[in-house]
PDB file as gemmi writes it, atoms N, CA and C in Angstrom:
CRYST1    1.000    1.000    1.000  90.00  90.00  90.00 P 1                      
ATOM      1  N   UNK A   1      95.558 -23.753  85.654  1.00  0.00           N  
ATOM      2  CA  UNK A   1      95.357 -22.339  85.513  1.00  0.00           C  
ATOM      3  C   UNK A   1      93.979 -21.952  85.999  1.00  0.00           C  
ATOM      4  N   UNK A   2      94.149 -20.626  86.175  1.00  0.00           N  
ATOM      5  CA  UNK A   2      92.910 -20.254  87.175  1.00  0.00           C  
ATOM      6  C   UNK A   2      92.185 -19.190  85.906  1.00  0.00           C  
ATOM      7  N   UNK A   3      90.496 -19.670  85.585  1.00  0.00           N  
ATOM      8  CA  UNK A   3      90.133 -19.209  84.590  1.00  0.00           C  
ATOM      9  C   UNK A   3      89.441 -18.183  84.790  1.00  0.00           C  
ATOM     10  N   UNK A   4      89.398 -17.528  86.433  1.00  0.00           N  
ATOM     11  CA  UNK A   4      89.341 -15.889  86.379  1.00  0.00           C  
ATOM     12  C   UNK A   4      90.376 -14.645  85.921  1.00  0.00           C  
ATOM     13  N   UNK A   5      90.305 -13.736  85.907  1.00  0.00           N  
ATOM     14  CA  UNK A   5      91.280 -13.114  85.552  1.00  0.00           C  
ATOM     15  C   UNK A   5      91.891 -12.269  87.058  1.00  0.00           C  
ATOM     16  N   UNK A   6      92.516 -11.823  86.976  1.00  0.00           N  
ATOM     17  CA  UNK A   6      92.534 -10.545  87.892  1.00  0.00           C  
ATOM     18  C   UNK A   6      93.033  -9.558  87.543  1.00  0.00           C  
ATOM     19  N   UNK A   7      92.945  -8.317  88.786  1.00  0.00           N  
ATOM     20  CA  UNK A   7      93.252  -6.554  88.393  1.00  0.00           C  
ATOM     21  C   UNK A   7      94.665  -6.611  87.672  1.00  0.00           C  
ATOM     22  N   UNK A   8      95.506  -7.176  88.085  1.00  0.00           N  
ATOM     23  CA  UNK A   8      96.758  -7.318  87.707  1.00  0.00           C  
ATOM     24  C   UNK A   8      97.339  -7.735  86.351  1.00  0.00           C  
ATOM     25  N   UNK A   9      96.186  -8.747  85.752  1.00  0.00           N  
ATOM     26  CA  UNK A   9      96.222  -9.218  84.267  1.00  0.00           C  
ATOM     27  C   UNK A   9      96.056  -7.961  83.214  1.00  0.00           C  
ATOM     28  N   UNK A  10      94.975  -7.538  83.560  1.00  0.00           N  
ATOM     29  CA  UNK A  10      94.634  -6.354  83.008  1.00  0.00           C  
ATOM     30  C   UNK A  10      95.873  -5.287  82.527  1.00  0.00           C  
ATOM     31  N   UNK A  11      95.422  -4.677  80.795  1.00  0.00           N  
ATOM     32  CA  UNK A  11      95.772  -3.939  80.708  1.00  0.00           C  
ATOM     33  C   UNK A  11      95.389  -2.647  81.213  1.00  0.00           C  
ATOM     34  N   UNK A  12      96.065  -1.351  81.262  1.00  0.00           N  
ATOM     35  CA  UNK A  12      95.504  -0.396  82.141  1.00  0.00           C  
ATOM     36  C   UNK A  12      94.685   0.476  80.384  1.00  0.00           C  
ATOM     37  N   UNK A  13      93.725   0.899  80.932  1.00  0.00           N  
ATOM     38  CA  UNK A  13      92.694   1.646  79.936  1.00  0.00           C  
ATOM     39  C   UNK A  13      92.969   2.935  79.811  1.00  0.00           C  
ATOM     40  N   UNK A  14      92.233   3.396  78.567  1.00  0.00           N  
ATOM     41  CA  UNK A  14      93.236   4.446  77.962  1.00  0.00           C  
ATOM     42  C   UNK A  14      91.972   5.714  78.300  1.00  0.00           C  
ATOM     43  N   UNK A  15      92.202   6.800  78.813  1.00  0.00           N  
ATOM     44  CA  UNK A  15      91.002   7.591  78.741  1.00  0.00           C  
ATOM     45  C   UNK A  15      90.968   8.100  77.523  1.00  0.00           C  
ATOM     46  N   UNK A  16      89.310   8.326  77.043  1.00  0.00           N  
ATOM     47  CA  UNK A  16      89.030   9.105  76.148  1.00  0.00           C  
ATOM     48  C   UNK A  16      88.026  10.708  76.406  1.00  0.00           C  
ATOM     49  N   UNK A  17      88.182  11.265  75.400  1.00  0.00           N  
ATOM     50  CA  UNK A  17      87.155  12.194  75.811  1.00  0.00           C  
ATOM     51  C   UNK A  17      88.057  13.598  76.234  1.00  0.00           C  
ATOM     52  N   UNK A  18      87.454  14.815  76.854  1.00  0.00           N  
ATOM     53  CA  UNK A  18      88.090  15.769  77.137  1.00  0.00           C  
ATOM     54  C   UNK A  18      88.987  15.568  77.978  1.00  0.00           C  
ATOM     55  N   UNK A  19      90.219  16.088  78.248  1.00  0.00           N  
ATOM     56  CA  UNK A  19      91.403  16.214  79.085  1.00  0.00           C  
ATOM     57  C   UNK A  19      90.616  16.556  80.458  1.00  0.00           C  
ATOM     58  N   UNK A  20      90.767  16.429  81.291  1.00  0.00           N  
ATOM     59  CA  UNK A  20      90.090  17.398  83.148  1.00  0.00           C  
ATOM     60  C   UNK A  20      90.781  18.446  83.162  1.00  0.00           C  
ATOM     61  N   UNK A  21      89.906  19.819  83.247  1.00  0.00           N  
ATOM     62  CA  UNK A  21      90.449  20.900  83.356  1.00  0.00           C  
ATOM     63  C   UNK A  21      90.683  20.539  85.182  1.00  0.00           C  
ATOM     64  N   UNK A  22      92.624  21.298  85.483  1.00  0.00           N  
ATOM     65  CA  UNK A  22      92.824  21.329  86.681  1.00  0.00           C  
ATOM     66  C   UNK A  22      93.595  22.770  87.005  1.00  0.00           C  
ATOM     67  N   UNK A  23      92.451  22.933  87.707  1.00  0.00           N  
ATOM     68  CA  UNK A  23      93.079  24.832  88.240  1.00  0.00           C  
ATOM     69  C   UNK A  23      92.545  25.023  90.062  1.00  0.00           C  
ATOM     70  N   UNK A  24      92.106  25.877  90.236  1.00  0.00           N  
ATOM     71  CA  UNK A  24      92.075  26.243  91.679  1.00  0.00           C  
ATOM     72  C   UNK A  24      90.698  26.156  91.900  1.00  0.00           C  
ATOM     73  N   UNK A  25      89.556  25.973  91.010  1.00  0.00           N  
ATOM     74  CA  UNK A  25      88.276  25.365  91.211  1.00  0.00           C  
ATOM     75  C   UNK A  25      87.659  23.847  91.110  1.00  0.00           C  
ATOM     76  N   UNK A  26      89.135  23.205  90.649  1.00  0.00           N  
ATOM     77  CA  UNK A  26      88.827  22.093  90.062  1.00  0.00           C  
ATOM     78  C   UNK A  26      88.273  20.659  91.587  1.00  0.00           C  
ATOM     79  N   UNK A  27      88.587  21.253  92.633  1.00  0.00           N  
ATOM     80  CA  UNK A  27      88.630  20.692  94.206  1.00  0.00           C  
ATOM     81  C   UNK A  27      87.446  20.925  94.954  1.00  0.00           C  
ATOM     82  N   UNK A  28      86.936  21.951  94.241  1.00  0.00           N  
ATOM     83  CA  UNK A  28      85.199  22.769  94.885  1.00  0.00           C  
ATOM     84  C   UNK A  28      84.481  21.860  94.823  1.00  0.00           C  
ATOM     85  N   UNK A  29      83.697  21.107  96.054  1.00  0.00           N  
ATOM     86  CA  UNK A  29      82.665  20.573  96.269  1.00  0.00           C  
ATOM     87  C   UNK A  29      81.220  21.098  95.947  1.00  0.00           C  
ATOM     88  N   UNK A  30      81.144  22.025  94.260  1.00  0.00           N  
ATOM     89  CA  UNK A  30      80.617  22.627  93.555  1.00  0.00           C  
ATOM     90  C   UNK A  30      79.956  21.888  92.310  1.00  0.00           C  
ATOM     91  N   UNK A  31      78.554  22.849  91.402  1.00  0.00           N  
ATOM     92  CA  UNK A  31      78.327  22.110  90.430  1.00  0.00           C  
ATOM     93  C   UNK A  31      79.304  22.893  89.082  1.00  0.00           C  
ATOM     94  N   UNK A  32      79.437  21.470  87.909  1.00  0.00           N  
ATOM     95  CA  UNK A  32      80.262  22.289  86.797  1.00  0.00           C  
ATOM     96  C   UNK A  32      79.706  23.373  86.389  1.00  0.00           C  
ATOM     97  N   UNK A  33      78.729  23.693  86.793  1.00  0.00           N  
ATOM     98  CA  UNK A  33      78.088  25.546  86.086  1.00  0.00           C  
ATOM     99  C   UNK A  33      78.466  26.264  86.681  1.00  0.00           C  
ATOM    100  N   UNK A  34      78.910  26.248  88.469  1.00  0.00           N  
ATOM    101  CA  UNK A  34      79.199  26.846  89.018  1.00  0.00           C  
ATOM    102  C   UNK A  34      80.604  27.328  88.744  1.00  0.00           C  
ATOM    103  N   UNK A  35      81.440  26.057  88.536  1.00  0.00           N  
ATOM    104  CA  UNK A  35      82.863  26.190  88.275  1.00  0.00           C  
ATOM    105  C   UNK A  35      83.226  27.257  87.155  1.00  0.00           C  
ATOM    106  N   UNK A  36      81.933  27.222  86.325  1.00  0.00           N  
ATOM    107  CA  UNK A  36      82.470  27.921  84.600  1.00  0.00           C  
ATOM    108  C   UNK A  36      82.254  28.758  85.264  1.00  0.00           C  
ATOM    109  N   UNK A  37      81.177  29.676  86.123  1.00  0.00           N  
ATOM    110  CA  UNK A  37      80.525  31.054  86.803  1.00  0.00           C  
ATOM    111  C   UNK A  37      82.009  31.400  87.394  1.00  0.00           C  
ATOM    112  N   UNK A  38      82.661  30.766  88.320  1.00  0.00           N  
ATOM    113  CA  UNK A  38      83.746  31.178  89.157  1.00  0.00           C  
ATOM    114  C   UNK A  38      84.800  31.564  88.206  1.00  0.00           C  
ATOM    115  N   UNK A  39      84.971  30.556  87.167  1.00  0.00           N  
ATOM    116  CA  UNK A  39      86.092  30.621  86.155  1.00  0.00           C  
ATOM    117  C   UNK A  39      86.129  31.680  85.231  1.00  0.00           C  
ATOM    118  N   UNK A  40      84.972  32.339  85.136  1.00  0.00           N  
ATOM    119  CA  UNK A  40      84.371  33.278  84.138  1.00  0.00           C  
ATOM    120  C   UNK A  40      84.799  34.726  84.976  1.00  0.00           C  
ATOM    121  N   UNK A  41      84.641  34.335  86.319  1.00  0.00           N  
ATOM    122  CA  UNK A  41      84.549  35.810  86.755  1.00  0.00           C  
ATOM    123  C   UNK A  41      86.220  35.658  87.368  1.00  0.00           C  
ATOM    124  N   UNK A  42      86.601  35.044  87.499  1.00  0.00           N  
ATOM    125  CA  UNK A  42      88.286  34.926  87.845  1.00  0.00           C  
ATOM    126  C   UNK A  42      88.720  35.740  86.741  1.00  0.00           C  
ATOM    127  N   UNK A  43      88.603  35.337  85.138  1.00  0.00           N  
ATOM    128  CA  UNK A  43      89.161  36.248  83.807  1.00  0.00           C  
ATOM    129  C   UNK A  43      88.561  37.307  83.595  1.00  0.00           C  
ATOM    130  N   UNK A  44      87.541  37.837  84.166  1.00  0.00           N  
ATOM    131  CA  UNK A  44      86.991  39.090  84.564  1.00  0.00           C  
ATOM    132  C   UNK A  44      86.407  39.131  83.213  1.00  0.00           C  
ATOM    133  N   UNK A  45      85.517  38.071  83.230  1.00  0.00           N  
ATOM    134  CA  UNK A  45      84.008  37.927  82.095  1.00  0.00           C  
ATOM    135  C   UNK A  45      83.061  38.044  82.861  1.00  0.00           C  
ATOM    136  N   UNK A  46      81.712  38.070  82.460  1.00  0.00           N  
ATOM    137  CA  UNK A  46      80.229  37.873  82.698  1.00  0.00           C  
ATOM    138  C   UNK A  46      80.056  36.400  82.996  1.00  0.00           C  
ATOM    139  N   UNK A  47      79.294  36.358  84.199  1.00  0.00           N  
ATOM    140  CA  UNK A  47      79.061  34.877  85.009  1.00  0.00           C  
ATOM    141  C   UNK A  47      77.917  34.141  84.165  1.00  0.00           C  
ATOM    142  N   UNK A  48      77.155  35.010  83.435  1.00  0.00           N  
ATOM    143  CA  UNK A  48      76.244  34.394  82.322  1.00  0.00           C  
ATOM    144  C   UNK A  48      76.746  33.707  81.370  1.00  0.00           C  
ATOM    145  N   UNK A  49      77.350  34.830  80.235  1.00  0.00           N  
ATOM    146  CA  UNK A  49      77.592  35.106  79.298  1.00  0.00           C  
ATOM    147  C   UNK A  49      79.719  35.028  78.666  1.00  0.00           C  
ATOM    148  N   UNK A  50      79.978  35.145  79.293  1.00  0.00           N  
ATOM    149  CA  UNK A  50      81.438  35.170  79.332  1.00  0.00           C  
ATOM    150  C   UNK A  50      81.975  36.452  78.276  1.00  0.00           C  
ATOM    151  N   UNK A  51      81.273  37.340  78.456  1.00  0.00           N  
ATOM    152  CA  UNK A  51      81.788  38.724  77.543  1.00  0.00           C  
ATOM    153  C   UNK A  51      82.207  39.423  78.747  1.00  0.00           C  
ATOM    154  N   UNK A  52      83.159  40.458  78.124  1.00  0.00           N  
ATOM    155  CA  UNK A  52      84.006  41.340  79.308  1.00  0.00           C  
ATOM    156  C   UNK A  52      82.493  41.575  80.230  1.00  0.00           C  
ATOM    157  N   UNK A  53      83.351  41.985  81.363  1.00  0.00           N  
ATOM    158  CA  UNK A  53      82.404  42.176  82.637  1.00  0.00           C  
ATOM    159  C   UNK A  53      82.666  43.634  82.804  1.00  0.00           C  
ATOM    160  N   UNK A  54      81.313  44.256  83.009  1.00  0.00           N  
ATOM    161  CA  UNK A  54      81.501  46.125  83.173  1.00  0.00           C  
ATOM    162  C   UNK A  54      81.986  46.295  84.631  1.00  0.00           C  
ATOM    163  N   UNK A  55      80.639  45.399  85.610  1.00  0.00           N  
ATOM    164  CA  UNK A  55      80.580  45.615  87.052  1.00  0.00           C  
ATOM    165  C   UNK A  55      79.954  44.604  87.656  1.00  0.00           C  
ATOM    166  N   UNK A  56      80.496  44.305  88.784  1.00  0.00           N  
ATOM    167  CA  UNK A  56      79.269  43.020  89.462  1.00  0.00           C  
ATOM    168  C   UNK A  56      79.347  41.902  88.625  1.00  0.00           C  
ATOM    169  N   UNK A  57      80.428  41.402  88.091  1.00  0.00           N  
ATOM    170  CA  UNK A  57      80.509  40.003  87.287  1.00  0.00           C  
ATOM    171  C   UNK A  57      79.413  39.836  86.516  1.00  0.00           C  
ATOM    172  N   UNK A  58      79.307  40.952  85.214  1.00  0.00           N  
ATOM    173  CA  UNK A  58      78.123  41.532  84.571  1.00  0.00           C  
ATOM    174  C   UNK A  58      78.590  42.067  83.365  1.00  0.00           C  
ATOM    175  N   UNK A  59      78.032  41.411  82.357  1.00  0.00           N  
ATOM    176  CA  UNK A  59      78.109  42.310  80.923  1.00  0.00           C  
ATOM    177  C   UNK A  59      77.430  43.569  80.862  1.00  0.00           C  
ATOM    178  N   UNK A  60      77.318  44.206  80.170  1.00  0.00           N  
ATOM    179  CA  UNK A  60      76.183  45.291  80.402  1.00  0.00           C  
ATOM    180  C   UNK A  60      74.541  44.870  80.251  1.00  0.00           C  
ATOM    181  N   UNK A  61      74.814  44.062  79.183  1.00  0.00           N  
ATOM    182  CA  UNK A  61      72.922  43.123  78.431  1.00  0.00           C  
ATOM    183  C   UNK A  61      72.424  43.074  80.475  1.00  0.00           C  
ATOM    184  N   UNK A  62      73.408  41.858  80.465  1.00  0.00           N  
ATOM    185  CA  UNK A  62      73.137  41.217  81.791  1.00  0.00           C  
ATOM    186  C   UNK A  62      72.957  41.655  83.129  1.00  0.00           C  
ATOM    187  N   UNK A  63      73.870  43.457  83.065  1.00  0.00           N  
ATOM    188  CA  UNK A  63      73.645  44.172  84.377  1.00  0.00           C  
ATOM    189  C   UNK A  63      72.030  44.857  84.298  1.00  0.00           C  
ATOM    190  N   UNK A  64      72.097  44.990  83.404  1.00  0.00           N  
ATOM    191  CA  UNK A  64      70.733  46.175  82.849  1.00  0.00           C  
ATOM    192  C   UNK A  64      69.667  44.827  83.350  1.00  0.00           C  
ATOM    193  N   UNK A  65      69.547  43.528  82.750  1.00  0.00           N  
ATOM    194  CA  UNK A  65      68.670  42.204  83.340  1.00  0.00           C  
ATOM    195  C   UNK A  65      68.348  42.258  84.539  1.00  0.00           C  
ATOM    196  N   UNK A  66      69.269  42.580  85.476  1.00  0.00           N  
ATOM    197  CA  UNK A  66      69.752  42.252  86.884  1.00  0.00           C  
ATOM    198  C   UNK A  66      69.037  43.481  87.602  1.00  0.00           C  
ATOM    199  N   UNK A  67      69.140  44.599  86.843  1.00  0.00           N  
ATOM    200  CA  UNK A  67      68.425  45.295  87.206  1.00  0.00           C  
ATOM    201  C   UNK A  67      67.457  45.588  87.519  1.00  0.00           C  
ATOM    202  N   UNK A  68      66.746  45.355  86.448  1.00  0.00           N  
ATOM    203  CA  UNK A  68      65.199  44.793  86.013  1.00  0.00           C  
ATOM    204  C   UNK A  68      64.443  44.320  86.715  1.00  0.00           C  
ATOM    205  N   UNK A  69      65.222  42.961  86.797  1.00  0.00           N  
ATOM    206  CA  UNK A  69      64.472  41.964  87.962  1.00  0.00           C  
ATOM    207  C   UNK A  69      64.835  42.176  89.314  1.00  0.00           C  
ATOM    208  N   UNK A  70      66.046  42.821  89.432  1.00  0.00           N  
ATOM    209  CA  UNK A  70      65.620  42.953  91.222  1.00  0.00           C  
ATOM    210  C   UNK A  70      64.925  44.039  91.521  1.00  0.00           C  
ATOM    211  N   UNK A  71      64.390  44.998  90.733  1.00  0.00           N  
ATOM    212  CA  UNK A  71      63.227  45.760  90.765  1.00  0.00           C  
ATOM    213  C   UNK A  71      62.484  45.458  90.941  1.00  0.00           C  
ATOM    214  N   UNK A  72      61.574  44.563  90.171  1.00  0.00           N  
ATOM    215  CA  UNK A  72      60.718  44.078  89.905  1.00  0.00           C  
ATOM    216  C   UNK A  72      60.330  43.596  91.590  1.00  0.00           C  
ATOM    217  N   UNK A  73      61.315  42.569  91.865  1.00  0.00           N  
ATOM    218  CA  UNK A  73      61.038  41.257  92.498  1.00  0.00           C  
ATOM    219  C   UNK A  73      61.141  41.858  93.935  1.00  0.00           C  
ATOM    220  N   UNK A  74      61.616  42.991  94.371  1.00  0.00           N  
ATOM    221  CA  UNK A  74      61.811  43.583  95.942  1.00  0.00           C  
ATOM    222  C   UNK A  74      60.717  44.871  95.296  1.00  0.00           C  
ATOM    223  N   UNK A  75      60.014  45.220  94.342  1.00  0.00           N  
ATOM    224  CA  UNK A  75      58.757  46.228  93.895  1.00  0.00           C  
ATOM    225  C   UNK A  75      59.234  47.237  94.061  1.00  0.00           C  
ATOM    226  N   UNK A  76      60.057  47.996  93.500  1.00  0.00           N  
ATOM    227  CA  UNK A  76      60.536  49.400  93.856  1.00  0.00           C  
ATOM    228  C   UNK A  76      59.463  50.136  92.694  1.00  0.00           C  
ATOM    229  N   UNK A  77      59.520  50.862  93.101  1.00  0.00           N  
ATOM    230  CA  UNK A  77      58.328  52.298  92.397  1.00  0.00           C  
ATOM    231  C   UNK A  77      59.490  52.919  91.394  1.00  0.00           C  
ATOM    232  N   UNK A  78      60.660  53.328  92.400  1.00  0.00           N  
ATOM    233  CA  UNK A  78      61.130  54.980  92.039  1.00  0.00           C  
ATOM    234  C   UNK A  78      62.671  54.072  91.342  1.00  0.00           C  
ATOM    235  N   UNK A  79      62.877  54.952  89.991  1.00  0.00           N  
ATOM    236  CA  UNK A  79      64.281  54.094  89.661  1.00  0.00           C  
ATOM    237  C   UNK A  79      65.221  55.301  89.743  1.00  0.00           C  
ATOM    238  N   UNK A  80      66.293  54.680  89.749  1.00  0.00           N  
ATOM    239  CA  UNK A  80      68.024  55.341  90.146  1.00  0.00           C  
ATOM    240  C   UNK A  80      68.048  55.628  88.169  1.00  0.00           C  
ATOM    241  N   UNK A  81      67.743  57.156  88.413  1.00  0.00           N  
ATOM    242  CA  UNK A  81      68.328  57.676  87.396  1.00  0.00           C  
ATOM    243  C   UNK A  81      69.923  57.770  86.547  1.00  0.00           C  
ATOM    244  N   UNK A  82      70.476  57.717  87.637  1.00  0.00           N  
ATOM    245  CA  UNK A  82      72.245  57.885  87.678  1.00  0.00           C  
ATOM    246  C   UNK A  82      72.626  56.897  88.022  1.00  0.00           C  
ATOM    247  N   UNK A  83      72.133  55.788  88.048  1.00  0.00           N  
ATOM    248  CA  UNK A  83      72.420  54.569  87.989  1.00  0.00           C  
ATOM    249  C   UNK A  83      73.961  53.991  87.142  1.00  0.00           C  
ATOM    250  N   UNK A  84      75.221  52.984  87.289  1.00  0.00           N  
ATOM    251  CA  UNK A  84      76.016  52.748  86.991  1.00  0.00           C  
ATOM    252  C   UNK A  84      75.510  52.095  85.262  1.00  0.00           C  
ATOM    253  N   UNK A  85      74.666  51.131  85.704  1.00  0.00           N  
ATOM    254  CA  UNK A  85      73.528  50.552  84.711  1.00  0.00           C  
ATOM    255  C   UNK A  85      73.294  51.518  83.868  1.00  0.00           C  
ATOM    256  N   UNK A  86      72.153  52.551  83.734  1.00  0.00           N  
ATOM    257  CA  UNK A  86      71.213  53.204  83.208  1.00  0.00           C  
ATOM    258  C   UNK A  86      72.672  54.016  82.459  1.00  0.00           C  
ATOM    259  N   UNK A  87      73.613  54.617  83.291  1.00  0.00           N  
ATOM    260  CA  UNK A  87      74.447  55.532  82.382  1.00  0.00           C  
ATOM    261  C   UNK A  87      75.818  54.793  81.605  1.00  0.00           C  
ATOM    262  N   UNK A  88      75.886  53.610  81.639  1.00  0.00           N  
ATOM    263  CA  UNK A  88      76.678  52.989  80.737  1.00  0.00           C  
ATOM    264  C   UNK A  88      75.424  52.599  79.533  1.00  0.00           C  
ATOM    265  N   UNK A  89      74.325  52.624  79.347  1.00  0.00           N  
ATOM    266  CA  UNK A  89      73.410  52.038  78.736  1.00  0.00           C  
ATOM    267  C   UNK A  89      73.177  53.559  77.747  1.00  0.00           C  
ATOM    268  N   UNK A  90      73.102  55.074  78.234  1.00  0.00           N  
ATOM    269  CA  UNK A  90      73.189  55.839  77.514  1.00  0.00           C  
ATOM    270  C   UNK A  90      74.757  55.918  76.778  1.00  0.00           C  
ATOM    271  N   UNK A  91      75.353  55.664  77.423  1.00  0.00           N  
ATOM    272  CA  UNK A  91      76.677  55.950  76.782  1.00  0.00           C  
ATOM    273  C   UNK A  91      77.064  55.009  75.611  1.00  0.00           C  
ATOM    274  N   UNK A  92      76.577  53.547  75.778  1.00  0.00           N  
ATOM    275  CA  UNK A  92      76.547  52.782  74.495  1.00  0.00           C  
ATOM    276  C   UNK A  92      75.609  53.401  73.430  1.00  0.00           C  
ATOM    277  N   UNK A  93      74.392  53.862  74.084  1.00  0.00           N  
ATOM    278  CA  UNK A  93      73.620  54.461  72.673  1.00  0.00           C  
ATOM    279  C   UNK A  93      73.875  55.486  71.804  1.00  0.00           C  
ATOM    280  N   UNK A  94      74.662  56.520  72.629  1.00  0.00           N  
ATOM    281  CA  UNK A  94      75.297  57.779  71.825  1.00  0.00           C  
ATOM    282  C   UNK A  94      76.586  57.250  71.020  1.00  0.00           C  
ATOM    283  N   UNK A  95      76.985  55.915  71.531  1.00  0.00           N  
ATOM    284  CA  UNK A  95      78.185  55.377  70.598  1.00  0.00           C  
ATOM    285  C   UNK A  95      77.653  55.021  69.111  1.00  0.00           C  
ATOM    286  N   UNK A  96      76.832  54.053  69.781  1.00  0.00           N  
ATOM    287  CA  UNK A  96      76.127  53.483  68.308  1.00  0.00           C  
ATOM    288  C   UNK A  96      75.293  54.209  67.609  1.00  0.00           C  
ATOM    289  N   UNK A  97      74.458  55.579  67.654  1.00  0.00           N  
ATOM    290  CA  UNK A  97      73.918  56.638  67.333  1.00  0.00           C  
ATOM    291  C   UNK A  97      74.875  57.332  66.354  1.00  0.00           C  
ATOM    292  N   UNK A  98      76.318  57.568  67.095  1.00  0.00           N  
ATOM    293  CA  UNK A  98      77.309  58.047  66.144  1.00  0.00           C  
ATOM    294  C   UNK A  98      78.029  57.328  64.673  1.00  0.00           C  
ATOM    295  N   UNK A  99      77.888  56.200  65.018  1.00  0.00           N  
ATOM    296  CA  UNK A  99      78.125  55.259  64.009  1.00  0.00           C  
ATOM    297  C   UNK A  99      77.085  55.224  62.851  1.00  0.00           C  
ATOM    298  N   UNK A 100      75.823  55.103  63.557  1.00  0.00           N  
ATOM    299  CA  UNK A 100      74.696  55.343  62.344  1.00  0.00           C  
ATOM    300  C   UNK A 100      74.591  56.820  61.361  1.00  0.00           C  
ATOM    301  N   UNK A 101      75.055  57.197  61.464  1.00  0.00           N  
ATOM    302  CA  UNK A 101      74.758  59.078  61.322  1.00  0.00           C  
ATOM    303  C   UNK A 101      76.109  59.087  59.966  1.00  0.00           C  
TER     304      UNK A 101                                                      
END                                                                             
């Protein structure tokens, strides 16, 4: 008898651990953060955050963020009053204003 073994002796091994999620990102020569970002905005969540998405694969917290900083970072002076941002951001406050009262 031959006192190596081989592939063939072997029992086959059992996986443990999470199941592999397999869907239409699962093939992307992508990183897994990316995949949750794609997967997030496929169910029409926030690419951050995974709460409903208002606009732009964006919660509101996160559009109003987005805002912010690309202000900031391209230096704009003058801001968009009527902004999609700025007037969903009043419209949550007169919600929650009404609730307090």
């Amino acid at each position: 008898m031959n006192a190596k073994s081989t592939q063939t002796d072997k029992e086959p091994t059992v996986r443990r651990g999470r199941p592999e999620i397999v869907d239409e990102f699962s093939h992307l020569p992508v990183s897994r953060q990316r995949k949750w970002q794609l997967r997030q905005m496929a169910k029409g969540g926030c690419r951050i955050c995974g709460q409903t998405a208002i606009s732009g694969g964006y919660c509101l917290k996160h559009l109003v963020h987005e805002r912010e900083y690309s202000a900031e970072r391209f230096g704009c002076k003058r801001e968009n009053l009527n902004c999609k941002s700025r007037l969903m951001e009043k419209q949550m406050e007169t919600q929650s204003a009404r609730w307090e009262a």
